[in-house]
N, C-alpha and C positions, 0 to 999 in steps of 0.2 A: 681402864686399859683401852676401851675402843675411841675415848676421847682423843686419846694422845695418839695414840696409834692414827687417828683419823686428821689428826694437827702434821703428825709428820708425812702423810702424802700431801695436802695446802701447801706446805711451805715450799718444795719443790717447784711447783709447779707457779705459784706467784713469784719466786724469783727469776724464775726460767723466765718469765711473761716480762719482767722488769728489764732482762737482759737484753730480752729481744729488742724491747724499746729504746734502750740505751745505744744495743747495738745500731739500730736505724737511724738514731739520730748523727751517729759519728759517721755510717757512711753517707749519708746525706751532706754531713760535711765534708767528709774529703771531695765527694762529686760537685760539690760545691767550689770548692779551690781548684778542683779541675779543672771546670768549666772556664775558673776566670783567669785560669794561667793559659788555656788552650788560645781564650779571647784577646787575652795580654798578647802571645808569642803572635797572634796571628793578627792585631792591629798595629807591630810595628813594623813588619815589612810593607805592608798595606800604605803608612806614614810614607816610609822611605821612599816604597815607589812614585806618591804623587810628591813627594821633596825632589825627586831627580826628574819628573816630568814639571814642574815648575821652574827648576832649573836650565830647562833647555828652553823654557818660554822668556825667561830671564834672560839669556843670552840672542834669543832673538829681536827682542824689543830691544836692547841694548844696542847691536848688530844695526837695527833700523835708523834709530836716533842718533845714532854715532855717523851713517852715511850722512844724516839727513842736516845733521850741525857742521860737516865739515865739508856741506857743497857750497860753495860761493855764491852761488843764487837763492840759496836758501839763508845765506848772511846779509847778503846783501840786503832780501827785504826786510828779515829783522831788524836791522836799523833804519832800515827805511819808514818803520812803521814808530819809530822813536820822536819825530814832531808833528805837529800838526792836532787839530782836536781831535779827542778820542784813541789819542796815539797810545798803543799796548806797549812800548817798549822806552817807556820815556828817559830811562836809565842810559839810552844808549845812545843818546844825544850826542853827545861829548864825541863819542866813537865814531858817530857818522858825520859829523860836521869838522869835525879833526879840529875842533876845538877844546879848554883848557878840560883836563878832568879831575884837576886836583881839590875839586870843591868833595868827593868823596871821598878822601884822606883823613883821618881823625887827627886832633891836636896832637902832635909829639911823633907826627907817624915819622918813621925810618925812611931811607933812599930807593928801597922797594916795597911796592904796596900789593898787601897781601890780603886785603878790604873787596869780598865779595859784593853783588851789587845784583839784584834779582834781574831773568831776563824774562820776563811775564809770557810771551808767546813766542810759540816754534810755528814756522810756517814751513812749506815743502819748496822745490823747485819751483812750483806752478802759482806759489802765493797762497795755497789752501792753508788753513788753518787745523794746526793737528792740536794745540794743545794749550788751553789759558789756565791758568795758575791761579787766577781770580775765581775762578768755577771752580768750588771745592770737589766737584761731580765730575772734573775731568780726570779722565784716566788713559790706563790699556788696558786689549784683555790680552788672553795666556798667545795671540796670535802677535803680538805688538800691534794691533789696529789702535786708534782711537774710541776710547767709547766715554759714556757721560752719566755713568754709574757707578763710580767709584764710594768708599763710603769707609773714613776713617775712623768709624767707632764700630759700626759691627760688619764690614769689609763686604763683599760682593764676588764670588765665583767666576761672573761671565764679565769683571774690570777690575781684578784685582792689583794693579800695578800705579802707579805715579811714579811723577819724574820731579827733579826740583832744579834749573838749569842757572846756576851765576855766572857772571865774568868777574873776572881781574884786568884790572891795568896794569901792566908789571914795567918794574923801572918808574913807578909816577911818584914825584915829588912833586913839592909846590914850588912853584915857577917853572917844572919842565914836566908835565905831562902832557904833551899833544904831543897824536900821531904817534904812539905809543903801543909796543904789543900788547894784543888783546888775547888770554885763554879763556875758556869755558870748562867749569869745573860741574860736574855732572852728577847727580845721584839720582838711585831707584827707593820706591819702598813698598812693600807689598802688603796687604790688609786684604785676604781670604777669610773667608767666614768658617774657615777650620784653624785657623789659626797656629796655621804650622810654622814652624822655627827656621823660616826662610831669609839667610844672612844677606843680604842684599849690596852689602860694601862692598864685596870683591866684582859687584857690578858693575861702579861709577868706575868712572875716566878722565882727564884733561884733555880738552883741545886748544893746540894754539890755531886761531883765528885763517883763515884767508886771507891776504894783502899784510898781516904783521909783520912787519920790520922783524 
Protein backbone atom coordinates (compact mmCIF):
# COMPACT_ATOMS: atom_id res chain seq x y z
CA UNK A 1 0.00 0.00 0.00
CA UNK A 2 2.65 2.59 0.68
CA UNK A 3 4.33 1.64 -2.58
CA UNK A 4 1.31 2.87 -4.57
CA UNK A 5 0.13 5.14 -2.44
CA UNK A 6 3.82 6.62 -2.81
CA UNK A 7 3.71 6.19 -7.03
CA UNK A 8 0.31 8.14 -6.90
CA UNK A 9 1.82 11.54 -5.28
CA UNK A 10 5.14 11.04 -8.40
CA UNK A 11 2.97 10.82 -10.97
CA UNK A 12 1.26 14.24 -10.26
CA UNK A 13 4.00 16.03 -9.83
CA UNK A 14 6.09 14.75 -12.97
CA UNK A 15 3.32 15.47 -15.21
CA UNK A 16 2.66 18.75 -13.62
CA UNK A 17 6.78 19.23 -14.29
CA UNK A 18 6.08 17.87 -18.01
CA UNK A 19 3.28 20.63 -18.44
CA UNK A 20 5.23 23.23 -17.40
CA UNK A 21 7.76 22.33 -20.05
CA UNK A 22 5.45 22.02 -22.72
CA UNK A 23 3.72 24.97 -21.49
CA UNK A 24 7.19 27.06 -21.96
CA UNK A 25 8.00 25.94 -24.96
CA UNK A 26 4.48 27.12 -26.82
CA UNK A 27 4.67 30.50 -25.20
CA UNK A 28 8.13 30.82 -26.31
CA UNK A 29 6.63 30.19 -29.51
CA UNK A 30 3.93 32.40 -29.77
CA UNK A 31 6.55 35.36 -28.49
CA UNK A 32 8.42 33.99 -31.08
CA UNK A 33 5.76 34.78 -33.89
CA UNK A 34 5.25 37.87 -32.14
CA UNK A 35 8.24 39.22 -32.25
CA UNK A 36 8.50 38.47 -35.99
CA UNK A 37 4.97 39.83 -36.95
CA UNK A 38 5.95 43.03 -34.72
CA UNK A 39 9.40 43.08 -37.12
CA UNK A 40 7.24 42.24 -40.27
CA UNK A 41 4.54 45.25 -39.61
CA UNK A 42 7.30 47.49 -38.63
CA UNK A 43 9.76 46.86 -41.57
CA UNK A 44 7.13 47.70 -44.15
CA UNK A 45 6.39 51.08 -43.39
CA UNK A 46 10.05 51.58 -42.82
CA UNK A 47 10.30 50.09 -46.89
CA UNK A 48 7.62 52.57 -47.92
CA UNK A 49 9.08 55.47 -46.28
CA UNK A 50 12.59 55.17 -47.92
CA UNK A 51 10.40 54.02 -51.56
CA UNK A 52 8.66 57.53 -51.37
CA UNK A 53 12.00 59.28 -50.26
CA UNK A 54 13.67 57.77 -53.32
CA UNK A 55 10.89 58.70 -55.10
CA UNK A 56 11.30 62.30 -54.81
CA UNK A 57 15.06 61.76 -55.45
CA UNK A 58 13.84 60.25 -58.71
CA UNK A 59 11.98 63.08 -59.82
CA UNK A 60 14.60 65.39 -59.00
CA UNK A 61 17.35 63.85 -60.99
CA UNK A 62 14.82 63.45 -63.72
CA UNK A 63 13.76 67.38 -63.17
CA UNK A 64 17.78 67.89 -63.58
CA UNK A 65 18.49 65.96 -66.88
CA UNK A 66 15.46 66.83 -68.40
CA UNK A 67 16.45 70.82 -68.15
CA UNK A 68 19.91 69.93 -68.86
CA UNK A 69 18.87 67.67 -72.37
CA UNK A 70 16.58 70.29 -73.44
CA UNK A 71 18.99 73.51 -73.22
CA UNK A 72 20.44 74.29 -76.67
CA UNK A 73 23.80 74.73 -75.50
CA UNK A 74 23.94 71.71 -73.80
CA UNK A 75 22.78 70.11 -77.42
CA UNK A 76 24.67 71.77 -79.07
CA UNK A 77 27.89 70.48 -77.57
CA UNK A 78 26.78 67.12 -77.48
CA UNK A 79 27.11 67.08 -81.19
CA UNK A 80 29.69 69.03 -81.10
CA UNK A 81 31.64 66.37 -79.43
CA UNK A 82 30.34 63.79 -82.22
CA UNK A 83 33.79 64.33 -84.62
CA UNK A 84 36.93 64.68 -84.19
CA UNK A 85 39.45 62.04 -82.29
CA UNK A 86 38.22 60.81 -79.18
CA UNK A 87 34.82 62.17 -80.10
CA UNK A 88 32.21 60.81 -77.11
CA UNK A 89 29.28 61.16 -79.12
CA UNK A 90 30.11 59.70 -82.51
CA UNK A 91 26.54 58.54 -83.13
CA UNK A 92 25.71 62.17 -83.60
CA UNK A 93 27.56 62.91 -86.54
CA UNK A 94 24.96 62.73 -88.98
CA UNK A 95 22.93 65.12 -86.64
CA UNK A 96 25.49 67.69 -86.35
CA UNK A 97 26.89 67.93 -89.83
CA UNK A 98 23.18 67.64 -91.34
CA UNK A 99 24.48 64.97 -93.19
CA UNK A 100 22.71 61.63 -94.63
CA UNK A 101 21.67 59.42 -91.45
CA UNK A 102 20.00 56.62 -93.07
CA UNK A 103 23.19 54.48 -92.73
CA UNK A 104 21.34 53.61 -89.09
CA UNK A 105 18.14 52.27 -90.69
CA UNK A 106 17.99 48.43 -90.57
CA UNK A 107 17.18 46.38 -94.03
CA UNK A 108 13.34 46.71 -94.68
CA UNK A 109 12.98 49.66 -92.18
CA UNK A 110 9.63 51.62 -92.67
CA UNK A 111 9.09 55.61 -93.70
CA UNK A 112 9.62 56.26 -89.99
CA UNK A 113 12.56 55.22 -87.93
CA UNK A 114 11.98 54.20 -84.70
CA UNK A 115 16.00 52.72 -84.40
CA UNK A 116 17.50 54.15 -81.09
CA UNK A 117 21.12 55.04 -81.38
CA UNK A 118 23.13 55.65 -77.93
CA UNK A 119 24.15 59.30 -76.92
CA UNK A 120 27.49 58.24 -74.80
CA UNK A 121 27.80 61.71 -72.88
CA UNK A 122 25.65 64.49 -71.37
CA UNK A 123 27.36 67.61 -70.98
CA UNK A 124 25.93 70.90 -69.11
CA UNK A 125 25.59 74.47 -70.49
CA UNK A 126 29.25 75.13 -69.51
CA UNK A 127 30.56 72.07 -71.52
CA UNK A 128 31.15 70.17 -68.01
CA UNK A 129 30.86 66.72 -68.24
CA UNK A 130 28.05 65.11 -66.19
CA UNK A 131 27.76 61.76 -67.35
CA UNK A 132 29.71 58.74 -69.83
CA UNK A 133 28.00 55.65 -70.38
CA UNK A 134 31.32 54.01 -71.03
CA UNK A 135 32.22 54.31 -67.04
CA UNK A 136 30.12 51.60 -65.82
CA UNK A 137 30.78 53.72 -62.31
CA UNK A 138 29.02 56.66 -63.69
CA UNK A 139 25.94 57.54 -61.87
CA UNK A 140 23.59 59.93 -59.51
CA UNK A 141 23.19 59.99 -56.10
CA UNK A 142 19.57 60.57 -54.26
CA UNK A 143 20.53 64.69 -54.88
CA UNK A 144 20.73 64.16 -58.85
CA UNK A 145 24.59 65.15 -58.56
CA UNK A 146 26.93 63.31 -60.50
CA UNK A 147 28.88 60.80 -58.90
CA UNK A 148 31.25 57.62 -59.95
CA UNK A 149 30.16 54.94 -57.72
CA UNK A 150 27.49 53.54 -59.15
CA UNK A 151 27.61 49.64 -59.10
CA UNK A 152 25.15 47.29 -61.09
CA UNK A 153 25.60 44.03 -59.24
CA UNK A 154 25.47 45.01 -55.60
CA UNK A 155 24.25 48.93 -56.01
CA UNK A 156 25.66 51.82 -53.82
CA UNK A 157 23.54 54.00 -51.33
CA UNK A 158 25.37 57.45 -51.81
CA UNK A 159 25.07 56.71 -56.47
CA UNK A 160 22.38 54.73 -56.63
CA UNK A 161 20.82 56.01 -60.03
CA UNK A 162 21.89 55.77 -63.96
CA UNK A 163 20.60 57.22 -66.82
CA UNK A 164 20.55 55.47 -70.35
CA UNK A 165 19.97 58.62 -73.04
CA UNK A 166 19.06 57.49 -77.13
CA UNK A 167 18.02 59.48 -80.13
CA UNK A 168 15.79 58.79 -82.84
CA UNK A 169 15.71 60.30 -86.33
CA UNK A 170 12.05 60.43 -86.96
CA UNK A 171 10.80 60.56 -90.57
CA UNK A 172 14.42 58.97 -91.68
CA UNK A 173 14.27 56.76 -94.66
CA UNK A 174 16.85 56.05 -97.07
CA UNK A 175 17.51 58.74 -99.42
CA UNK A 176 15.71 61.37 -97.12
CA UNK A 177 17.10 61.49 -93.88
CA UNK A 178 19.03 64.84 -93.49
CA UNK A 179 18.12 67.52 -91.33
CA UNK A 180 15.54 65.49 -89.83
CA UNK A 181 13.88 65.70 -86.28
CA UNK A 182 15.88 64.58 -83.60
CA UNK A 183 14.03 63.09 -80.11
CA UNK A 184 15.77 61.78 -77.05
CA UNK A 185 14.28 58.94 -75.50
CA UNK A 186 15.41 58.80 -71.80
CA UNK A 187 15.58 56.20 -69.04
CA UNK A 188 16.40 55.88 -65.25
CA UNK A 189 17.52 52.82 -63.35
CA UNK A 190 18.15 52.40 -59.84
CA UNK A 191 20.53 49.62 -58.10
CA UNK A 192 20.48 50.45 -53.99
CA UNK A 193 22.14 47.96 -51.94
CA UNK A 194 18.61 47.42 -50.19
CA UNK A 195 17.19 46.55 -53.21
CA UNK A 196 13.95 48.14 -53.08
CA UNK A 197 11.26 47.72 -55.72
CA UNK A 198 11.89 51.18 -57.03
CA UNK A 199 9.75 51.19 -60.77
CA UNK A 200 11.80 53.54 -62.40
CA UNK A 201 9.68 53.78 -65.93
CA UNK A 202 7.24 56.18 -65.08
CA UNK A 203 10.54 58.26 -64.74
CA UNK A 204 11.79 58.35 -68.42
CA UNK A 205 10.72 60.97 -71.01
CA UNK A 206 11.02 61.97 -74.82
CA UNK A 207 12.54 65.04 -75.85
CA UNK A 208 12.16 66.60 -79.30
CA UNK A 209 15.51 68.18 -79.93
CA UNK A 210 16.34 72.04 -80.14
CA UNK A 211 16.46 73.42 -83.83
CA UNK A 212 14.12 70.06 -85.04
CA UNK A 213 12.10 70.84 -87.96
Amino acid sequence: MDVVSDMSLKNPIQNQSGSMIIGALIAAAVLGGAILTIVTLTEVPRNDAQIANLSISATILRSNIKAVIENGAAWNIAKANSVGAGACNPNLACVNELTDCSAFLGPGAGPRSTTERPITCLYDPSGLLLFDERIATNGFDENGNPCNTYSSTVGNLFCPFRVAIRFVVEDCQVGDCTAKPVSLVVRFTYRGPDRLPLNMTSYGFVSRMPGSP
